[in-house]
Structure formats: C-alpha cells, structure tokens
MMTF fields as JSON, N, C-alpha, C and O atoms, coordinates in Angstrom:
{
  "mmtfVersion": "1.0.0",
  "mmtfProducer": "UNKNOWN",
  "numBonds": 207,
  "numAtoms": 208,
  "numGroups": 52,
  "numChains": 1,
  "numModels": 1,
  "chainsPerModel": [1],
  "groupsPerChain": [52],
  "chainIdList": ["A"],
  "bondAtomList": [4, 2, 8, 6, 12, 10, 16, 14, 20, 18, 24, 22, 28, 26, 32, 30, 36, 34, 40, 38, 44, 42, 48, 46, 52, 50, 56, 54, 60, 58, 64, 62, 68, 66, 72, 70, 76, 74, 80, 78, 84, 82, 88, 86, 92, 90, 96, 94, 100, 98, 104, 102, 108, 106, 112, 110, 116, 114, 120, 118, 124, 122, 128, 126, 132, 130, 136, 134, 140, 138, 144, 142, 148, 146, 152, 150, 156, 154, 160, 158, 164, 162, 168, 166, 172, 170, 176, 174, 180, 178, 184, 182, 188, 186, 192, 190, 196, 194, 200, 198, 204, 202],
  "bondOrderList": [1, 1, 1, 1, 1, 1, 1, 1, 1, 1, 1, 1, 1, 1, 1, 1, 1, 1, 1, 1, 1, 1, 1, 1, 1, 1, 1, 1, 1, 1, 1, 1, 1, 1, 1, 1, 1, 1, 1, 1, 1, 1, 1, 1, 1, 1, 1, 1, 1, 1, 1],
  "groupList": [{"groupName": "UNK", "atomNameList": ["N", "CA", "C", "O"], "elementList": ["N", "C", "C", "O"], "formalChargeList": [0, 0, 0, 0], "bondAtomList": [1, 0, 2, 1, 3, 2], "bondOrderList": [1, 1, 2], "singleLetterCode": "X", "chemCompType": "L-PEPTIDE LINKING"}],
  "groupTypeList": [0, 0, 0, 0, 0, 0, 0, 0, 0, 0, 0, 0, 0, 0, 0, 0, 0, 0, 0, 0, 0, 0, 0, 0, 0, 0, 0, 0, 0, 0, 0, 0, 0, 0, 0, 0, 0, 0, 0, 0, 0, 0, 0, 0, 0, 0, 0, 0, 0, 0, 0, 0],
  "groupIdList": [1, 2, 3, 4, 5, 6, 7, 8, 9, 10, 11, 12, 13, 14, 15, 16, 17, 18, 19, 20, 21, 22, 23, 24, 25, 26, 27, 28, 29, 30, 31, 32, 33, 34, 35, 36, 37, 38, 39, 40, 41, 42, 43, 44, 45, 46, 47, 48, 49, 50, 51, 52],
  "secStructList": [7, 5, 7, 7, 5, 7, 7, 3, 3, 3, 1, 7, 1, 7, 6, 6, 1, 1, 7, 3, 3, 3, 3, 7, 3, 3, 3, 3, 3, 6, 6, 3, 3, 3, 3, 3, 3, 7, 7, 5, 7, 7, 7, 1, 1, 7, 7, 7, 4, 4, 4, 7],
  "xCoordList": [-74.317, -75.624, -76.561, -76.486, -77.347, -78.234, -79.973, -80.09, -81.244, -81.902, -82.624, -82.088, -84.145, -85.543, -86.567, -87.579, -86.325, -88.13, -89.062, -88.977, -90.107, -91.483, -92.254, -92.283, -93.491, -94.323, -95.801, -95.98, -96.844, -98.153, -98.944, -99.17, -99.35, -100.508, -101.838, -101.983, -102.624, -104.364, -105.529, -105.56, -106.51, -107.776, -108.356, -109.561, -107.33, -107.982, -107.422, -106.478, -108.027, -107.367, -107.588, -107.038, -108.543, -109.52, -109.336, -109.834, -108.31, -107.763, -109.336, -110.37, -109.155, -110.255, -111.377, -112.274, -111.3, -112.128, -111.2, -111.015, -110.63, -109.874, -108.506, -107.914, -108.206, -107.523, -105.958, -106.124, -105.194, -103.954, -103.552, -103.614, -103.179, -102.935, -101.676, -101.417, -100.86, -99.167, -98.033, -97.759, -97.554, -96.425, -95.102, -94.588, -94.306, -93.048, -91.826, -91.706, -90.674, -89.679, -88.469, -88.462, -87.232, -86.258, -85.0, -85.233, -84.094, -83.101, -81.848, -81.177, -81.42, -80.181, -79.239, -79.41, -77.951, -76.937, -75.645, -75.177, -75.308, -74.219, -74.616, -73.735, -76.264, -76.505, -76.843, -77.09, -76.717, -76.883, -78.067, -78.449, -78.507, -79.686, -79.463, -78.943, -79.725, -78.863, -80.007, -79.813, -81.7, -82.606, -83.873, -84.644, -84.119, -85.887, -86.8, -86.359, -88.016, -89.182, -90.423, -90.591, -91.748, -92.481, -93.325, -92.663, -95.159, -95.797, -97.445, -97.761, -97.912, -99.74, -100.336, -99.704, -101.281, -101.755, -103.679, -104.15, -104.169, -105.713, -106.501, -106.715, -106.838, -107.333, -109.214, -109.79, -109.766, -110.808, -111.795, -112.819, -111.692, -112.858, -112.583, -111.407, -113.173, -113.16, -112.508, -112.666, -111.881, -110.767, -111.259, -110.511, -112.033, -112.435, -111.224, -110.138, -112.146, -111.336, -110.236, -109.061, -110.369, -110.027, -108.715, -108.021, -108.627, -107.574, -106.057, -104.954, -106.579, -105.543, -105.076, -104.138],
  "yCoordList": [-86.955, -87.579, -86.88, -85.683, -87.643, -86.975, -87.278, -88.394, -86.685, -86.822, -85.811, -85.257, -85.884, -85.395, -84.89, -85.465, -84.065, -83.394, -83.157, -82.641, -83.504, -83.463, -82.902, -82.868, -82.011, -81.251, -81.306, -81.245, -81.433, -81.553, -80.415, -80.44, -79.679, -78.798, -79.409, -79.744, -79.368, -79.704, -78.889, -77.865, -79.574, -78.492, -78.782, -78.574, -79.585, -79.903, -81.132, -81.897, -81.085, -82.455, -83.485, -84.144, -83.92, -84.927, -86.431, -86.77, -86.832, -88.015, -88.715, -89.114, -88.687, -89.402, -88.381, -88.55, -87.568, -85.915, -85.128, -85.114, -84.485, -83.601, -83.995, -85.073, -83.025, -83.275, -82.74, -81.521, -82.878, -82.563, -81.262, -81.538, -79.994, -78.788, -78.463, -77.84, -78.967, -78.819, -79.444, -79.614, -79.688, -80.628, -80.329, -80.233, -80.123, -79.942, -80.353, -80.657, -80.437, -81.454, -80.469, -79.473, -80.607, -80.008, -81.662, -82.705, -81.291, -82.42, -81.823, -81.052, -82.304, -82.17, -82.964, -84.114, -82.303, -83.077, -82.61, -81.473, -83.485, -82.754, -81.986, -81.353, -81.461, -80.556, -79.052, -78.111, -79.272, -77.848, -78.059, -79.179, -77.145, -77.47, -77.996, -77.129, -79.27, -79.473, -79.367, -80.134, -78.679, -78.825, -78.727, -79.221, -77.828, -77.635, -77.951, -77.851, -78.316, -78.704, -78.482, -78.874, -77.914, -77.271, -77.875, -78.286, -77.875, -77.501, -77.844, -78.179, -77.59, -77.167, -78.236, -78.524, -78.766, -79.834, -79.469, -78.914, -79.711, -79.161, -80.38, -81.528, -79.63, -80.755, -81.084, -82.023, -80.535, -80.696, -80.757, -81.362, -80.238, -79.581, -77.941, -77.717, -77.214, -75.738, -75.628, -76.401, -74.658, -74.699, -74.107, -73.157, -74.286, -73.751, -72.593, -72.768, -71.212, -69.692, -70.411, -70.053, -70.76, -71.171, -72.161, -72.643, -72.265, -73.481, -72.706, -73.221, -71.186, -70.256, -69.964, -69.181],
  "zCoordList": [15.313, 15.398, 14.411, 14.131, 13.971, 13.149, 13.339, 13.847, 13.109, 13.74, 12.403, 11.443, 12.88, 12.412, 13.097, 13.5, 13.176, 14.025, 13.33, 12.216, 13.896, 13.177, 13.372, 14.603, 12.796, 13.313, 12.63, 11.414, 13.616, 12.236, 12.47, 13.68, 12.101, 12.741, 11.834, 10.659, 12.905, 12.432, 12.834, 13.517, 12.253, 12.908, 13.624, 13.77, 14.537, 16.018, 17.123, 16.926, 17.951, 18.679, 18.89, 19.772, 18.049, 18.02, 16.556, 15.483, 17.512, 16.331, 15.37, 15.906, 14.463, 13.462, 13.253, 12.426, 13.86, 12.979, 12.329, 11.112, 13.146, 12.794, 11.762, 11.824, 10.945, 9.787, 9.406, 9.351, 9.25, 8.902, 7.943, 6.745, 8.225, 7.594, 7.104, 6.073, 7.982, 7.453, 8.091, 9.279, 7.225, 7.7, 7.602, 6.487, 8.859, 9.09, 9.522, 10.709, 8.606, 9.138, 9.41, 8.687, 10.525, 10.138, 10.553, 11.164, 10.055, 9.976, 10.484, 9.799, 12.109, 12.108, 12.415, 12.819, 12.217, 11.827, 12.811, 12.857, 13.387, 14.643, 15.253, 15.835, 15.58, 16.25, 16.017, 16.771, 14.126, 13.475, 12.515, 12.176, 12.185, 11.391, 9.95, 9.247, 9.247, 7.796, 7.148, 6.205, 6.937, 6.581, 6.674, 7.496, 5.476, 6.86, 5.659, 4.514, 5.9, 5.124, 5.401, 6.556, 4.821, 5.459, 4.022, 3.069, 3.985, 2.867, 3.896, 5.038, 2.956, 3.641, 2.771, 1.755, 2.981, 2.955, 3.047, 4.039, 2.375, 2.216, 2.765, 2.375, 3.84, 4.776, 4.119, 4.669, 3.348, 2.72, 3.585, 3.268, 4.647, 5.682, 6.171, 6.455, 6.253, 6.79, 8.304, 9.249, 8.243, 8.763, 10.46, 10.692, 11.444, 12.685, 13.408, 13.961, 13.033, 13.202, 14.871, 14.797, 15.39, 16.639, 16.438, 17.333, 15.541, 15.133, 14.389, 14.205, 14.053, 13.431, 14.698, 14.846]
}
C-alpha cells in the first residue's frame, strides 16, 4: 500500500487569518518510509512568539 501524510504548520488556528509556514509530506510505501519532504513557506505576516 502506498500512501502520503501531510502536515501544515501555521500562525494560527484561525482559517482565513492565519497563514501557512511549512509544509510537510512523507510518502509511504508498504509501510516504510519511501520519502520525506519538508520547505518553509513565508507567510508574509509576522510570525506571533506563541505560534513557535
């Protein structure tokens, strides 16, 4: 079986304010990890200390 997990981190929890910081994928395959993907994303608002 093969499959994708997804991950977003943001600066907050508040769909349509808050903004998207990084995005993470890993991909597996029979159950083992075949892949990982990660990158940061500049959410173009300041980042609320509370959100690190």
């Amino acid at each position: 079986m093969r499959f994708i997990a997804f991950d977003l981190e943001t600066t907050g929890t508040l769909p349509g304010v808050d903004r998207i910081v990084e995005i993470g994928a890993v991909r597996f395959v029979n159950g083992n990890v075949d892949a990982i993907y990660s990158t940061l994303v500049d959410p173009r608002i300041p980042i609320p200390p509370d959100a690190s």
